[in-house]
N, C-alpha and C positions, 0 to 999 in steps of 0.2 A: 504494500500500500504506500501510498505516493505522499510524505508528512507536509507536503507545502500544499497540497489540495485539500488534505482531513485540517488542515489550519484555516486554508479559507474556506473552508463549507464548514467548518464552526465557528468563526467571525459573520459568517453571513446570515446561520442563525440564532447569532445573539442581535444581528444589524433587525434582522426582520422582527425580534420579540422586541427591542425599542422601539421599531416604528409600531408596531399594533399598540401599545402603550399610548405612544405620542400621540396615534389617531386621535382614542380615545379622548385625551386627555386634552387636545386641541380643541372639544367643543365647548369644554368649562373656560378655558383660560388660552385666551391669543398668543401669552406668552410663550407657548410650546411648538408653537407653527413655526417660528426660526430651528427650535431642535430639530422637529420635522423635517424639517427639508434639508438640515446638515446631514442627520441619518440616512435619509434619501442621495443623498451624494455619496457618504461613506461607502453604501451597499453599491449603488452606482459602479464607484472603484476598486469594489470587489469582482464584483460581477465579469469589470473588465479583464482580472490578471487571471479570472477562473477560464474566462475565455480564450486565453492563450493556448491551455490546457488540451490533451485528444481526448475521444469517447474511451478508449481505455485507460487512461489515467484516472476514470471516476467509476470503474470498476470496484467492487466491494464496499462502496459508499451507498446502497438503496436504500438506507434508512434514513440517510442524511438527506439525501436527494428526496423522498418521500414528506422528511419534514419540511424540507424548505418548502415544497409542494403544497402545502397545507396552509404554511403559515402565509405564502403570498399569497391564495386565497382568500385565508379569512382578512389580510389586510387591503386586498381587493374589493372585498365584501360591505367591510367597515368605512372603507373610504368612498363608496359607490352611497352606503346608510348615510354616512353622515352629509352628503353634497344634497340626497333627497332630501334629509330633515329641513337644512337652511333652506333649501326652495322651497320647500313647504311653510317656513315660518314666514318666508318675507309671502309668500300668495296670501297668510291666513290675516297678514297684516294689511296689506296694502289692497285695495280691491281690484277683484278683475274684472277687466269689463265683461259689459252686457253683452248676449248674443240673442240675435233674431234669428226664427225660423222664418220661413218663406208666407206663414199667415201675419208674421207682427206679433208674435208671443214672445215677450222675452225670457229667456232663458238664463239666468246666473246661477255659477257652480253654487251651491252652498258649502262651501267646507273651509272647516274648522280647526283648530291644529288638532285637536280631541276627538274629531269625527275621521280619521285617518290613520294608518298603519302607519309603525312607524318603527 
């Protein structure tokens, strides 16, 4: 097994359990959106020197490879949640306009942050 590949496929997933964290933690406090995106870089320049790397050099890592698999999911997941929630707060805030069907009835969404998945 190849120690400078099992080094960055465990740097990358401690880089991906910061960032799901920061997700997180970015919707209490703006302060953390700089972490964020350093993180995002960090894994970034991981990513690159793994990339130098051949498909058998990450031979006998599938659990590694399976977590990182997971973890950029749910951090896909989390950041996909969180982009829906803020549109949804600024639509429940500010209103959307009115729509006409073709008799003249108008139509407005009613929703609410409360009446929504979320």
């Amino acid at each position: 097994m190849n120690k400078d590949v099992q080094e960055l496929l465990d740097r990358l997933i401690n880089k991906l359990e910061e960032e799901k964290n920061f997700i997180i933690l970015s919707l209490k406090d703006a302060r953390y959106i700089e972490k964020l995106n350093q993180v995002v870089e960090e894994k970034r320049e991981i990513l690159s020197k793994l990339s130098g790397f051949e498909a058998k050099d990450f031979e006998g890592f599938k659990d590694k490879l399976n977590q990182i698999k997971t973890l950029s999911q749910i951090n896909l997941n989390l950041a996909a949640n969180n982009a829906q929630f803020i549109e949804e707060i600024f639509s429940s805030i500010f209103d959307e306009p009115k729509k006409y069907d073709q008799s003249g009835t108008v139509h407005q969404h009613q929703k609410g942050l409360f009446n929504k998945k979320i």
